[in-house]
C-alpha positions as CSV (number, residue, x, y, z in Angstrom):
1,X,-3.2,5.4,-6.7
2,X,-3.0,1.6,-8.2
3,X,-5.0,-0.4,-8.9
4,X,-2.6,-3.5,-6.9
5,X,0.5,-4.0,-5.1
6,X,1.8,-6.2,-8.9
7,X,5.0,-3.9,-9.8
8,X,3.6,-3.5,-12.9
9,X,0.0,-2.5,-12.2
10,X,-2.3,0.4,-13.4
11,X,-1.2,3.6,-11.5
12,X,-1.5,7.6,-11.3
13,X,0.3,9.9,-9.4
14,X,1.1,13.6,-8.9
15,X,4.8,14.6,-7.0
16,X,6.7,17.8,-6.8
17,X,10.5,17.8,-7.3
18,X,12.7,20.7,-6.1
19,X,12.7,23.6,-8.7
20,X,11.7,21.1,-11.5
21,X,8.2,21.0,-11.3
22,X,4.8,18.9,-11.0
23,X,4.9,15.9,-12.6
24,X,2.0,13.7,-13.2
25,X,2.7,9.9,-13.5
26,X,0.9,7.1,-15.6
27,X,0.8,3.6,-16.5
28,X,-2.8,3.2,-18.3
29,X,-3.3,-0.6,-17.8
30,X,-1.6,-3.3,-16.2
31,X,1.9,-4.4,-17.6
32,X,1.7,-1.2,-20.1
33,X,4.3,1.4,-20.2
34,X,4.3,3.9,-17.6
35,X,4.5,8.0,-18.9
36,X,4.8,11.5,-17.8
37,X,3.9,14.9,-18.0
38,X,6.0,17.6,-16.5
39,X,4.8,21.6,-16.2
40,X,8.2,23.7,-14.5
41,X,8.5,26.7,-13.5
42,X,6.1,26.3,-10.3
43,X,7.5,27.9,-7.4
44,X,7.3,25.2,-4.1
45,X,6.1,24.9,-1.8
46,X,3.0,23.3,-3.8
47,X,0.0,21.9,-2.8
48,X,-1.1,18.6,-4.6
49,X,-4.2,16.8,-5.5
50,X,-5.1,13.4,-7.4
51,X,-9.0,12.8,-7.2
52,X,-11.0,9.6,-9.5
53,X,-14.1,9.3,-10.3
54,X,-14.9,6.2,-11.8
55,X,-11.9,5.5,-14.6
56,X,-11.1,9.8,-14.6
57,X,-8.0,10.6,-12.3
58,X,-7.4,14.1,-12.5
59,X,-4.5,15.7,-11.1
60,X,-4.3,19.7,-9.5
61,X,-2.1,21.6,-8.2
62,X,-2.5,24.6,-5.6
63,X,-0.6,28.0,-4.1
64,X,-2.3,28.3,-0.9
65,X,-4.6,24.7,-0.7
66,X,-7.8,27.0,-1.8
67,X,-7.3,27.5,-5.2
68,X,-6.7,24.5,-7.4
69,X,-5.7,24.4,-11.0
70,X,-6.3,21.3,-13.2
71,X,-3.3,20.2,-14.5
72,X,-3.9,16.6,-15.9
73,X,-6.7,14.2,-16.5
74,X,-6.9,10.4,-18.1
75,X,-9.1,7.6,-18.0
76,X,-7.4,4.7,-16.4
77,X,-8.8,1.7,-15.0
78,X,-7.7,1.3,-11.4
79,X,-10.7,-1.6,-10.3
80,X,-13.3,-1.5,-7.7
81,X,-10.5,-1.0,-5.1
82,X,-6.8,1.0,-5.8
83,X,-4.8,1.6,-3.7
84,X,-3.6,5.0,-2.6
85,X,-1.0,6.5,-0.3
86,X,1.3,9.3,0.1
87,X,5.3,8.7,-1.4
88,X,8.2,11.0,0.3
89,X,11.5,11.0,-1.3
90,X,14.6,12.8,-0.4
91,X,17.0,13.3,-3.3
92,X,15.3,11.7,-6.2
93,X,15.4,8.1,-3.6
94,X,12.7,5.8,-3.1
């Protein structure tokens, strides 16, 4: 999710990489620094979730796409209209 197309805009997401985990990945406002937080050890495949409600984005994470753990939450203004889409990558590539 962002809040524009601007390379440096407001964002949040939630990916899976290989055996290395969920990470959940932040910029809190336009032009800031972008962050992460990383929990291992989850075996794949994993199901993934990134919900907002008003400025909260909260992040979850899933076994079987029933049962959903939250994993991360923030407030982070993404506007009257973010945008949000689905990101594949093959070998750590964009």
């Amino acid at each position: 999710m962002r809040s524009s197309k601007d390379s440096s805009a407001a964002f949040a997401s939630i990916s899976a990489l290989d055996t290395r985990g969920v990470f959940w990945q932040w910029r809190g406002s336009n032009g800031g620094s972008s962050a992460y937080q990383l929990v291992t050890e989850l075996p794949m495949p994993m199901w993934l979730r990134l919900t907002r409600t008003n400025n909260l984005v909260k992040s979850f994470y899933s076994q079987d796409g029933q049962n959903w753990t939250l994993y991360y939450s923030r407030s982070i203004n993404l506007g009257a209209n973010p945008i949000a889409g689905i990101v594949t990558i093959k070998n750590g590539a964009m």
